[in-house]
mmCIF file of the N, C-alpha and C atoms, coordinates in Angstrom:
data_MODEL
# 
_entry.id   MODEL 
# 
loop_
_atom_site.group_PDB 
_atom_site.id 
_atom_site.type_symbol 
_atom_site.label_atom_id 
_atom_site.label_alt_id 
_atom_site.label_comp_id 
_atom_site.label_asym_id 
_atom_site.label_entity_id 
_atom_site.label_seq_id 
_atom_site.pdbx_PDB_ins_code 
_atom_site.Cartn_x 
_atom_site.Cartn_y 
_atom_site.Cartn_z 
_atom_site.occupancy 
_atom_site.B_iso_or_equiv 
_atom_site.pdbx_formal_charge 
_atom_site.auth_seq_id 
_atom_site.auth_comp_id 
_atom_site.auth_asym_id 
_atom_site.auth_atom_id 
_atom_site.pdbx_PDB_model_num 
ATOM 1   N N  . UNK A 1 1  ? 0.838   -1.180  0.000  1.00 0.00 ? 1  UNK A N  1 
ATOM 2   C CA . UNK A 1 1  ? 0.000   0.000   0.000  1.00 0.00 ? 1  UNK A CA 1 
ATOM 3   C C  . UNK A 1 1  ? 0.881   1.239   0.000  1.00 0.00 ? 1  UNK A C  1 
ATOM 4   N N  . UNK A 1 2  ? 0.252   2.143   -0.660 1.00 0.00 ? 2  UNK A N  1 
ATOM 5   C CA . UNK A 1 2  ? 1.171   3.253   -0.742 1.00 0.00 ? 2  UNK A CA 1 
ATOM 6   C C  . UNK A 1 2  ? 0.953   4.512   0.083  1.00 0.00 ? 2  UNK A C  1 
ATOM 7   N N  . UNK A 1 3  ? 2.363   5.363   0.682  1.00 0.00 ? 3  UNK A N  1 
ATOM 8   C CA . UNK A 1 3  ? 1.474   5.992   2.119  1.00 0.00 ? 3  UNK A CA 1 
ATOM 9   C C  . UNK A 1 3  ? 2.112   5.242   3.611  1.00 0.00 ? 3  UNK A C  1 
ATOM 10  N N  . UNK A 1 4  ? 2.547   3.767   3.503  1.00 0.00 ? 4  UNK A N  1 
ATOM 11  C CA . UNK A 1 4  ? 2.772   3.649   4.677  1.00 0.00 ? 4  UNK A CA 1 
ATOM 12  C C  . UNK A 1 4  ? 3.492   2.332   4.536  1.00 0.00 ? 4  UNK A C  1 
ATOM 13  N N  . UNK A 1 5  ? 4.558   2.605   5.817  1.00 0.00 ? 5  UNK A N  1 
ATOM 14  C CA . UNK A 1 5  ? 5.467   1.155   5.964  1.00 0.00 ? 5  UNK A CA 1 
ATOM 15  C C  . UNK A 1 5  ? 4.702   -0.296  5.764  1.00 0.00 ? 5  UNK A C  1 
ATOM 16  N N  . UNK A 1 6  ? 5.416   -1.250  5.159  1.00 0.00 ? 6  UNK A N  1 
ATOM 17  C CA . UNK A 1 6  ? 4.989   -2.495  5.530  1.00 0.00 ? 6  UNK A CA 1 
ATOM 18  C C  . UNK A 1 6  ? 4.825   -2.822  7.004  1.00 0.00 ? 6  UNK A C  1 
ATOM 19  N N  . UNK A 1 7  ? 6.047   -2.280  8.265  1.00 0.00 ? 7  UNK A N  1 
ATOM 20  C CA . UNK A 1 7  ? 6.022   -2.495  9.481  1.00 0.00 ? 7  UNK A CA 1 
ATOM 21  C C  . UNK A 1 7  ? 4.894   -2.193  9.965  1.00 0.00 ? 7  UNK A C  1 
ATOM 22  N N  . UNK A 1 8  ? 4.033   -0.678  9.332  1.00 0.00 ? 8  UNK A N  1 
ATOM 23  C CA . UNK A 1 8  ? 3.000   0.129   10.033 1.00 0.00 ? 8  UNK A CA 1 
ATOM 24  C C  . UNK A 1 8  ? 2.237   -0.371  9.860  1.00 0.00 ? 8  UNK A C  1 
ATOM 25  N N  . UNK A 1 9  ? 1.984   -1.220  8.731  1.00 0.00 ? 9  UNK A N  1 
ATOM 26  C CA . UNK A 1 9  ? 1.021   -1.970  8.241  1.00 0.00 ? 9  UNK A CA 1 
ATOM 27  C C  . UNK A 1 9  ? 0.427   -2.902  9.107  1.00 0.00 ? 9  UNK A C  1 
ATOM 28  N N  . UNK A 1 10 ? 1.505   -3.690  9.307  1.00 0.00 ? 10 UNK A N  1 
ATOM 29  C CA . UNK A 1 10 ? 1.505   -4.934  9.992  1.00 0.00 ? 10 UNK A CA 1 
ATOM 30  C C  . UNK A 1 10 ? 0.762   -4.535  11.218 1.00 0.00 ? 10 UNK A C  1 
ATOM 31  N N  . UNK A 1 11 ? 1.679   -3.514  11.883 1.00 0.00 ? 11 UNK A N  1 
ATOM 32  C CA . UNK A 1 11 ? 1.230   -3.045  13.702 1.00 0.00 ? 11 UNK A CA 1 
ATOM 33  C C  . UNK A 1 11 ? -0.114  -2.832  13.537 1.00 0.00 ? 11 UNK A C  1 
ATOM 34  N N  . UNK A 1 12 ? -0.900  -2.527  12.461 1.00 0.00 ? 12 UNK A N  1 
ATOM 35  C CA . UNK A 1 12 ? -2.136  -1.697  12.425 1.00 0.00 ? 12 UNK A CA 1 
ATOM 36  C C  . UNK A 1 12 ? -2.958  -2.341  12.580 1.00 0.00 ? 12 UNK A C  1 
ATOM 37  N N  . UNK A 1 13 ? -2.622  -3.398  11.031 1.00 0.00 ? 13 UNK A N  1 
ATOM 38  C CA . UNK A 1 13 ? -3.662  -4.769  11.300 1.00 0.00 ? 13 UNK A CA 1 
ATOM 39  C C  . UNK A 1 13 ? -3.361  -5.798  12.575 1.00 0.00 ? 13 UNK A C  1 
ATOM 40  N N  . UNK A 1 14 ? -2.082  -6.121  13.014 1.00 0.00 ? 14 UNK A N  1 
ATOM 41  C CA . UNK A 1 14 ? -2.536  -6.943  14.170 1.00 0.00 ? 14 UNK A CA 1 
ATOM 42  C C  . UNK A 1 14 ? -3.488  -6.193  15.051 1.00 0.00 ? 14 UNK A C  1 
ATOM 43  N N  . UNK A 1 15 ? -3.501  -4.775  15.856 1.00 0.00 ? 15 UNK A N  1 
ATOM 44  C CA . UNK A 1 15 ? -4.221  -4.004  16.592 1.00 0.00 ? 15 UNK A CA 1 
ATOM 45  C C  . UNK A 1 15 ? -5.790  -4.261  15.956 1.00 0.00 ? 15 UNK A C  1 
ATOM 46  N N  . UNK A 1 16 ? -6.039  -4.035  14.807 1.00 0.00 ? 16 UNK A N  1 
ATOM 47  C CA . UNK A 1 16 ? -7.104  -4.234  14.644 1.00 0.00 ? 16 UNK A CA 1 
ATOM 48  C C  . UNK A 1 16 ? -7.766  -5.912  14.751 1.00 0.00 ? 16 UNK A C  1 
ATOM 49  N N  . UNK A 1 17 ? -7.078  -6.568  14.285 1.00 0.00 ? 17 UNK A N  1 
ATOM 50  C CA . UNK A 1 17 ? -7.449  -8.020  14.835 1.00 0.00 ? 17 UNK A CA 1 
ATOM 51  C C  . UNK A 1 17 ? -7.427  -8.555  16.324 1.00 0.00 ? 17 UNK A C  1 
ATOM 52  N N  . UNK A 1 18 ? -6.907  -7.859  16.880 1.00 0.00 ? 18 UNK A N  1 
ATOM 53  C CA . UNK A 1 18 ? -6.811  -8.084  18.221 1.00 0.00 ? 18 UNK A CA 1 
ATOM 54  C C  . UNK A 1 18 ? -8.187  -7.737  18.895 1.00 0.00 ? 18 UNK A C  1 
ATOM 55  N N  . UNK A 1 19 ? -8.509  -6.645  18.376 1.00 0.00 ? 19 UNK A N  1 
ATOM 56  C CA . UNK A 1 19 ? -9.265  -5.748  18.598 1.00 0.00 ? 19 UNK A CA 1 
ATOM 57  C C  . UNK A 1 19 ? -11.151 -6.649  18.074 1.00 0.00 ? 19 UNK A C  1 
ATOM 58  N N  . UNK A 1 20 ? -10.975 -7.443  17.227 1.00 0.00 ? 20 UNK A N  1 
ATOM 59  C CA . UNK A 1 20 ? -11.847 -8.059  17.208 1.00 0.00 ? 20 UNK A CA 1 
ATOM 60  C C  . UNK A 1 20 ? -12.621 -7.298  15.626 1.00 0.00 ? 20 UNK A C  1 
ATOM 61  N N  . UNK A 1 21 ? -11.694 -6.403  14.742 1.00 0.00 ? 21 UNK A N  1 
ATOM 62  C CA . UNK A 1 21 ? -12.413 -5.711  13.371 1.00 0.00 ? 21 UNK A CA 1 
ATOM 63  C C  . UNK A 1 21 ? -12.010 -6.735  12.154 1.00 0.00 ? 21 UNK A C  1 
ATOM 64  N N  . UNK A 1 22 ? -11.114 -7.063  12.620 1.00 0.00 ? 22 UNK A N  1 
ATOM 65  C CA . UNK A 1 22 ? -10.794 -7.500  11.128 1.00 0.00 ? 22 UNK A CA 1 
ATOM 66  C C  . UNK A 1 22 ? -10.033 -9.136  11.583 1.00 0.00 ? 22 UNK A C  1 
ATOM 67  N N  . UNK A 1 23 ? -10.166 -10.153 10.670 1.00 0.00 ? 23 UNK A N  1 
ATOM 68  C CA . UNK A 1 23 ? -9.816  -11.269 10.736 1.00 0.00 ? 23 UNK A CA 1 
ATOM 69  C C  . UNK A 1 23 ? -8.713  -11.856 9.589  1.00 0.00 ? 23 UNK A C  1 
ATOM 70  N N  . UNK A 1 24 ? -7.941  -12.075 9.892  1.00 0.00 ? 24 UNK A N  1 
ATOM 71  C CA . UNK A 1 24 ? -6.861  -13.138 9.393  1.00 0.00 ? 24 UNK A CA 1 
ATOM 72  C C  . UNK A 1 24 ? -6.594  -14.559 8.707  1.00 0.00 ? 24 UNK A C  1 
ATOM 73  N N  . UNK A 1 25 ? -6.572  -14.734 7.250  1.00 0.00 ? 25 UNK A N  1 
ATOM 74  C CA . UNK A 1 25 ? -6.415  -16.377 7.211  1.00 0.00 ? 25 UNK A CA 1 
ATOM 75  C C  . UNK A 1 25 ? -5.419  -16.076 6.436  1.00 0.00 ? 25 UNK A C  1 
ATOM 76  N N  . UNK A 1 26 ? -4.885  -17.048 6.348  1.00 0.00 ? 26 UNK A N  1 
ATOM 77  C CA . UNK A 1 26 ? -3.294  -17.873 6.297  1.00 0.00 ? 26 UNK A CA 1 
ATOM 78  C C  . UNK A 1 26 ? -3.449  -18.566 4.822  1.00 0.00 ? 26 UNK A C  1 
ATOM 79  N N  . UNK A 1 27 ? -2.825  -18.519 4.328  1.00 0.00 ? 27 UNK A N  1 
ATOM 80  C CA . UNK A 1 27 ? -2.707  -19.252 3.068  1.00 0.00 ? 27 UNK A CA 1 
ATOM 81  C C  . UNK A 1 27 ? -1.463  -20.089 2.883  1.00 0.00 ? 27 UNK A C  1 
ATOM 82  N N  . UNK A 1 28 ? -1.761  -21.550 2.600  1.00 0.00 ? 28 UNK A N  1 
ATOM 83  C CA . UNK A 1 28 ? -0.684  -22.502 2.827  1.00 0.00 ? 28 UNK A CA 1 
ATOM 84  C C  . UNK A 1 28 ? 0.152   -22.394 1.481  1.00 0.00 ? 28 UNK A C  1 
ATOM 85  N N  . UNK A 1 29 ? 0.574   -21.089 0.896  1.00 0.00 ? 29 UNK A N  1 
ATOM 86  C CA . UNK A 1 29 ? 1.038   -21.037 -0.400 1.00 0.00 ? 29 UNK A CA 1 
ATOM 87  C C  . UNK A 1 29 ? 2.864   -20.708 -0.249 1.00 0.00 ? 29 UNK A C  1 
ATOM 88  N N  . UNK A 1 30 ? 3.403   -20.646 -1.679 1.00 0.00 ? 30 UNK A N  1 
ATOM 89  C CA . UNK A 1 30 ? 4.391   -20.236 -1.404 1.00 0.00 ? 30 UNK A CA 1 
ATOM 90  C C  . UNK A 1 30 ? 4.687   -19.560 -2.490 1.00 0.00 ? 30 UNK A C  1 
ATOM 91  N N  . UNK A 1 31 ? 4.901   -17.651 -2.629 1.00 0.00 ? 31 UNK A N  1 
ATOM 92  C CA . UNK A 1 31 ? 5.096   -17.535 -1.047 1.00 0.00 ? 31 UNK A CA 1 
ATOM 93  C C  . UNK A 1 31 ? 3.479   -17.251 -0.598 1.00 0.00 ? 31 UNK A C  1 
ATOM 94  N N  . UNK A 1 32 ? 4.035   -17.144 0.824  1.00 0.00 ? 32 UNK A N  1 
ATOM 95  C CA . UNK A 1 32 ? 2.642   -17.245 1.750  1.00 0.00 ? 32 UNK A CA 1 
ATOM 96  C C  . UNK A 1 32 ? 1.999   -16.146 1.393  1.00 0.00 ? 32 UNK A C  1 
ATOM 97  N N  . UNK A 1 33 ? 0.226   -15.983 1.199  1.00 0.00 ? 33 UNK A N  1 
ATOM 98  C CA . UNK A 1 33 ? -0.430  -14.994 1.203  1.00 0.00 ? 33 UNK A CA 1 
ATOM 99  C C  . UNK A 1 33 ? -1.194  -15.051 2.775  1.00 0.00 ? 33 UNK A C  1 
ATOM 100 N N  . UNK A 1 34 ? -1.539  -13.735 2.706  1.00 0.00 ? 34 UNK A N  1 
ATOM 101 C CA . UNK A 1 34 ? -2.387  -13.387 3.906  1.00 0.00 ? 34 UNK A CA 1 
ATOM 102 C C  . UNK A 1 34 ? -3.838  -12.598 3.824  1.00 0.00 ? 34 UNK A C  1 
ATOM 103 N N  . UNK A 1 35 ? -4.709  -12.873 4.070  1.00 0.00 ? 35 UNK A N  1 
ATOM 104 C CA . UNK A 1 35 ? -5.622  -12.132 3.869  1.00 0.00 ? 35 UNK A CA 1 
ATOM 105 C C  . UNK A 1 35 ? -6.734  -11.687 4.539  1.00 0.00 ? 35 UNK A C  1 
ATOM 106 N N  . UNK A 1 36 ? -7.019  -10.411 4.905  1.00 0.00 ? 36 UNK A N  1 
ATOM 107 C CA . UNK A 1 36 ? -7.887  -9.525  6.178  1.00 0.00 ? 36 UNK A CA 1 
ATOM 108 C C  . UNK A 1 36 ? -8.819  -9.447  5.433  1.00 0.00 ? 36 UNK A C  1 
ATOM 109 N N  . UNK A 1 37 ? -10.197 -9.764  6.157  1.00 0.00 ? 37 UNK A N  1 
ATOM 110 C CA . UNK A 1 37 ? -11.373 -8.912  6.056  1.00 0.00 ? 37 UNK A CA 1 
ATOM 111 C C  . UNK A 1 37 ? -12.147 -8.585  7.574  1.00 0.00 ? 37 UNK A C  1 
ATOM 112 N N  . UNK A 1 38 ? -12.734 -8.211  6.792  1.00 0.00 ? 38 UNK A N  1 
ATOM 113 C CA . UNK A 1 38 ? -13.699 -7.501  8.511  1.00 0.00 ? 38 UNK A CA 1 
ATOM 114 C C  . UNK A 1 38 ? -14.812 -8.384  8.639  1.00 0.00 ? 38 UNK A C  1 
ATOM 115 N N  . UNK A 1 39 ? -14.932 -8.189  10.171 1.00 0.00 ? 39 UNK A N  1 
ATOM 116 C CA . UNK A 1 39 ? -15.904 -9.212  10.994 1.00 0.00 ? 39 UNK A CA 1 
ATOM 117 C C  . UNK A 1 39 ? -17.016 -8.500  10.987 1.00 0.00 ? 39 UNK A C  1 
ATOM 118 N N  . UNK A 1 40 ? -17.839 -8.965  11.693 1.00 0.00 ? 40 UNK A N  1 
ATOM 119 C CA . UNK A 1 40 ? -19.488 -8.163  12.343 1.00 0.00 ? 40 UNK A CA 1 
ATOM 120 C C  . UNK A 1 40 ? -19.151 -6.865  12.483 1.00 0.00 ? 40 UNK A C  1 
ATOM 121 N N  . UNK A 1 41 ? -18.378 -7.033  13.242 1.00 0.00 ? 41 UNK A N  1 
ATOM 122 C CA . UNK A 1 41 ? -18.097 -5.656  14.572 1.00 0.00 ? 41 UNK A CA 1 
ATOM 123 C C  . UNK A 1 41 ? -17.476 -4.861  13.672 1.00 0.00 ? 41 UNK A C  1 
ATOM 124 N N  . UNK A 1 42 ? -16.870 -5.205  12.900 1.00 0.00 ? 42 UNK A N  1 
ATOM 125 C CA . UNK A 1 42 ? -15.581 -4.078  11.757 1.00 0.00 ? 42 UNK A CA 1 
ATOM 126 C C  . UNK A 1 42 ? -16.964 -3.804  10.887 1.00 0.00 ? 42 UNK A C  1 
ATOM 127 N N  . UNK A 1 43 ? -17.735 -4.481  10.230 1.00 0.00 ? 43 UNK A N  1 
ATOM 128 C CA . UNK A 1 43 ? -18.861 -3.685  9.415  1.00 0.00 ? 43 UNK A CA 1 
ATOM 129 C C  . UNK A 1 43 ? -19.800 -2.959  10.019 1.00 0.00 ? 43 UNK A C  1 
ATOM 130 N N  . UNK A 1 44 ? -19.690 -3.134  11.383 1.00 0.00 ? 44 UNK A N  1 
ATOM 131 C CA . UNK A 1 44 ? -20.876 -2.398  11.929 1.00 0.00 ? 44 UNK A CA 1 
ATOM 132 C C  . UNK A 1 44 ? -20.080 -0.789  12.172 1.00 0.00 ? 44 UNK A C  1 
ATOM 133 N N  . UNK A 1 45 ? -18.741 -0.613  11.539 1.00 0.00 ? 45 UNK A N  1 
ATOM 134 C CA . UNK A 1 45 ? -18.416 0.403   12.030 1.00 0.00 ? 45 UNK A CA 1 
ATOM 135 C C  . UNK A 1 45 ? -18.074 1.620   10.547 1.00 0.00 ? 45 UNK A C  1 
ATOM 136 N N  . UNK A 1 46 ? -18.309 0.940   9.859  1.00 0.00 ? 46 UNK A N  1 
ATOM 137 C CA . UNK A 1 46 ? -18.831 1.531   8.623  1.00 0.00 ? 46 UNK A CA 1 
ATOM 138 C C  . UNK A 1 46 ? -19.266 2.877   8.319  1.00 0.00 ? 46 UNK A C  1 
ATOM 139 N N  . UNK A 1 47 ? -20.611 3.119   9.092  1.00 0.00 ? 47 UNK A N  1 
ATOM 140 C CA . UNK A 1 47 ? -21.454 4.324   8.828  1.00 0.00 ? 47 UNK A CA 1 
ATOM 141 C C  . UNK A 1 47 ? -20.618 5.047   10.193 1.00 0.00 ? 47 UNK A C  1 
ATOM 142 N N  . UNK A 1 48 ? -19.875 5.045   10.990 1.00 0.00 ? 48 UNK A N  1 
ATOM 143 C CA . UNK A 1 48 ? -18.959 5.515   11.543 1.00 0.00 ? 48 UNK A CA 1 
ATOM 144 C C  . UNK A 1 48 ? -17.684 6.312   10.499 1.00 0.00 ? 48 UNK A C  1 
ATOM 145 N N  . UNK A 1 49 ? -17.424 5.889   10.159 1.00 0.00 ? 49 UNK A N  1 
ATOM 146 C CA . UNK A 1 49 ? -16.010 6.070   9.301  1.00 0.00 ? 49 UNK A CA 1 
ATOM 147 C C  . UNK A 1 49 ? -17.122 7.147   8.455  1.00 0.00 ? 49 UNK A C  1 
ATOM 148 N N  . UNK A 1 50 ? -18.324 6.258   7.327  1.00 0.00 ? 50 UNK A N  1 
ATOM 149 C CA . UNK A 1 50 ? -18.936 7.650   6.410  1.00 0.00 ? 50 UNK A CA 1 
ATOM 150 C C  . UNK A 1 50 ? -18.842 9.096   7.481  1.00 0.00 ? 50 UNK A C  1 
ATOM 151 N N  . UNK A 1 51 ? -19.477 8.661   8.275  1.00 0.00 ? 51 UNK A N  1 
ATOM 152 C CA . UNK A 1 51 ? -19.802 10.299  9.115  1.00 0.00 ? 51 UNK A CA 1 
ATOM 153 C C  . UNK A 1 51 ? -18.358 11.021  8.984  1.00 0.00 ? 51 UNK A C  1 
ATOM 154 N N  . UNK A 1 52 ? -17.281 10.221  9.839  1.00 0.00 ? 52 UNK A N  1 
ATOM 155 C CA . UNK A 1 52 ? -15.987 10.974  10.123 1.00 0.00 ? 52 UNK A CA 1 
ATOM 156 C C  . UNK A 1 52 ? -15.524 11.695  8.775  1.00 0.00 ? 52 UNK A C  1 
ATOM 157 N N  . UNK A 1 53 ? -15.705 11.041  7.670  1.00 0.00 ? 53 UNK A N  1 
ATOM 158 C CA . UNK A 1 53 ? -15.399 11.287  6.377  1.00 0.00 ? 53 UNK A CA 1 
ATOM 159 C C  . UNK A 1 53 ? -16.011 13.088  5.987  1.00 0.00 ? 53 UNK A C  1 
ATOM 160 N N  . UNK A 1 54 ? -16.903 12.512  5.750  1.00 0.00 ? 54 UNK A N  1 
ATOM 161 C CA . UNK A 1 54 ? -18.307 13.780  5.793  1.00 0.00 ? 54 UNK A CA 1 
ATOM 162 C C  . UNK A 1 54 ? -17.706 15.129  6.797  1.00 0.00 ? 54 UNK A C  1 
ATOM 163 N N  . UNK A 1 55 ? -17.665 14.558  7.913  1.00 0.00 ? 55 UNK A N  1 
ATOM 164 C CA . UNK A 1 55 ? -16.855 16.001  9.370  1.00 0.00 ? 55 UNK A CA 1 
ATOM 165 C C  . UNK A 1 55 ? -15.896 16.477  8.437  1.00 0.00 ? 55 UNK A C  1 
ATOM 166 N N  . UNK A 1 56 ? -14.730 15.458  8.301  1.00 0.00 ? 56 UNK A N  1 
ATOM 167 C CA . UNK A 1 56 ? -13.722 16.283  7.575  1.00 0.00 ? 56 UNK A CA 1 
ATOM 168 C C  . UNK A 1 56 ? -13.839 16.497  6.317  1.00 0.00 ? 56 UNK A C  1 
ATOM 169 N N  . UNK A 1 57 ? -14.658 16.499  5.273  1.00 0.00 ? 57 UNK A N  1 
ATOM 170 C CA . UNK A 1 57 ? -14.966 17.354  3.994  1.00 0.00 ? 57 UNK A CA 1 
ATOM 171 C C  . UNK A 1 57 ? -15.074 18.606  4.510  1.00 0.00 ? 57 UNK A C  1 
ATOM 172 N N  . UNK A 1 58 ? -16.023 18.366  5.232  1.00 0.00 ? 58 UNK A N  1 
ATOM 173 C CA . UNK A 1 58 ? -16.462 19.670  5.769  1.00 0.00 ? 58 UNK A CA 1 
ATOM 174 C C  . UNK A 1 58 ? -16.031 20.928  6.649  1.00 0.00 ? 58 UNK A C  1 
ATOM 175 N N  . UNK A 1 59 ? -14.434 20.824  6.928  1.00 0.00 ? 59 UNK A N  1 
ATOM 176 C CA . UNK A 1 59 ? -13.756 21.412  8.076  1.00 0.00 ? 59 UNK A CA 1 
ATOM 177 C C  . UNK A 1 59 ? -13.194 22.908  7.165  1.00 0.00 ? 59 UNK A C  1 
# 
């Protein structure tokens, strides 16, 4: 992704998986893929993020 370390990356998404937004599977490939999506709780936070979006257009 462009914008930010692979390291930052990493720290961000474990925090968020920890956190219970986003989930993790493992791919038995080589090389290894990884791949996040969001849980319940990470989509329910959705129309959260629109609003914040919207505030800051608007500042």
């Amino acid at each position: 992704m462009d914008g930010i370390s692979p390291k930052t990356l990493s720290l961000r998404l474990k925090e968020l998986e920890n956190h219970g937004i986003v989930e993790r599977k493992v791919f038995p490939e080589v090389p290894p893929r990884v791949e996040y999506t969001l849980t319940e709780k990470g989509k329910r936070l959705e129309s959260i993020f629109i609003e914040l979006k919207r505030f800051g257009l608007n500042l």
